[in-house]
C-alpha positions in Angstrom: 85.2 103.7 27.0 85.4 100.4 24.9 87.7 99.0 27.1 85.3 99.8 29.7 82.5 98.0 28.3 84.4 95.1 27.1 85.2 94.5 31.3 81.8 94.8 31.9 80.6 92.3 29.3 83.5 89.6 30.0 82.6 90.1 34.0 78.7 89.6 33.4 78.8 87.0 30.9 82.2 85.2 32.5 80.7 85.3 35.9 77.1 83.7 34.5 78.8 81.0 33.1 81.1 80.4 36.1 77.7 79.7 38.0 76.0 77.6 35.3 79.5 75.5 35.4 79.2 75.1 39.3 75.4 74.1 39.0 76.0 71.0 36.9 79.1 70.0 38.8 78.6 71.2 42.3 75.0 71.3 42.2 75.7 75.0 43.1 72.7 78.1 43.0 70.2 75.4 42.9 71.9 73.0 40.1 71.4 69.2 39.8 74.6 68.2 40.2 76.4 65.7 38.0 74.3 63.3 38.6 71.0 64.9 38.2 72.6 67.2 34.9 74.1 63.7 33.5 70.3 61.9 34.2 68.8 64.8 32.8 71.4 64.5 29.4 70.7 61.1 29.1 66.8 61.8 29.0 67.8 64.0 25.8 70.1 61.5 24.5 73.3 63.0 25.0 75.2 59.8 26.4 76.6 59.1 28.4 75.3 61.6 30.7 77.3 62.5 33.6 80.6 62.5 31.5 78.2 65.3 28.5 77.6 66.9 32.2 81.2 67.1 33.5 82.5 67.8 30.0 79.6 70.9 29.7 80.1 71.8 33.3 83.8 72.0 32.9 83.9 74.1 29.7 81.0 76.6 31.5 83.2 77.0 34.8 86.7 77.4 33.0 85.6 79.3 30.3 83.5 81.6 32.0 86.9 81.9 34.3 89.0 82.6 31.5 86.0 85.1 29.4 85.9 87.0 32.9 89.5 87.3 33.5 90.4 88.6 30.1 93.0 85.4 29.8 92.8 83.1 26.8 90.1 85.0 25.3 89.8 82.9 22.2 89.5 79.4 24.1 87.2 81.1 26.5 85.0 82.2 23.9 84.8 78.8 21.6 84.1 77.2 25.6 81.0 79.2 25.8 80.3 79.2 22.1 80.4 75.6 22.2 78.2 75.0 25.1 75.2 77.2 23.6 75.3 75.4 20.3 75.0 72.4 22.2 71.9 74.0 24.1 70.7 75.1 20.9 70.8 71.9 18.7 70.0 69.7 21.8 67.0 71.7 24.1 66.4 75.3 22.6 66.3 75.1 18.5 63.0 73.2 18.1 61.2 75.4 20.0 62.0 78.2 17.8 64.0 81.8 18.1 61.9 83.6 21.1 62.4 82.5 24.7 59.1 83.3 25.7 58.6 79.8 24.1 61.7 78.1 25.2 63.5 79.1 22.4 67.1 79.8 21.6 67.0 83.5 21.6 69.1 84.2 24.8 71.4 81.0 24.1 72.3 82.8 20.2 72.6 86.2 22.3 75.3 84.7 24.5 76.8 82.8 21.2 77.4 86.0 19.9 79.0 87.8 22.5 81.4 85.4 23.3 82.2 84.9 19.7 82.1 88.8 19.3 84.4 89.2 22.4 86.7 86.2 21.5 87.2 88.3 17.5 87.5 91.8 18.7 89.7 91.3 22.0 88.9 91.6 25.4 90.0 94.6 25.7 92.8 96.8 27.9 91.5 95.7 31.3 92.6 91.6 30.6 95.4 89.5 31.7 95.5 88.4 27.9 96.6 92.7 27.7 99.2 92.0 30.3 100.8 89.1 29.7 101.0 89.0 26.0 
């Protein structure tokens, strides 16, 4: 059964992170794009903005490829980690812990299952199983 639930929390969590990766690059599931992400970096003084965009929306896609597929766990975990402390330190964290004010309650709830996941394994039902 922990194997089990490991799959379903690197398919949900890798799959929602494939789509935020192909909003800021592809301007995919009603994304901006690069050039709408990188403006809207820029306006929060990550610069320069569309490279913070393809940088974010490269470690989103390929690490929520990698988290969903079991392969590279490790690297797909610190991929996602690293994007939600960026959210956190540049949008979320001054607006305090709950979400229902913008805060970074769901962005630490994804930190720590990818750091969680990236620790304990992902499980049987992963290529990382297979191959290594």
């Amino acid at each position: 059964m922990i194997n089990l639930g490991l799959l379903i929390i690197r398919l949900v969590i890798g799959v929602l992170f494939i789509g935020h990766g192909a909003q800021k690059l592809f301007g995919s599931f009603g994304g901006y794009g690069l050039k709408g992400t990188g403006g809207w970096f820029e306006s929060i003084g990550m610069k320069p903005g569309i490279t913070m965009a393809l940088i974010a929306g490269l470690a989103e896609l390929f690490g929520g490829i990698l988290f969903a597929l079991g392969l590279l766990t490790p690297l797909a975990g610190i991929m996602i980690a690293g994007t939600m402390v960026m959210a956190i330190v540049k949008v979320h964290g001054p607006n305090g812990l709950w979400s229902t004010s913008n805060g970074y309650e769901y962005n630490l709830t994804l930190l720590a299952v990818a750091i969680g996941v990236a620790l304990i394994g992902p499980g049987q039902y992963a290529l990382d199983t297979l191959l290594f």
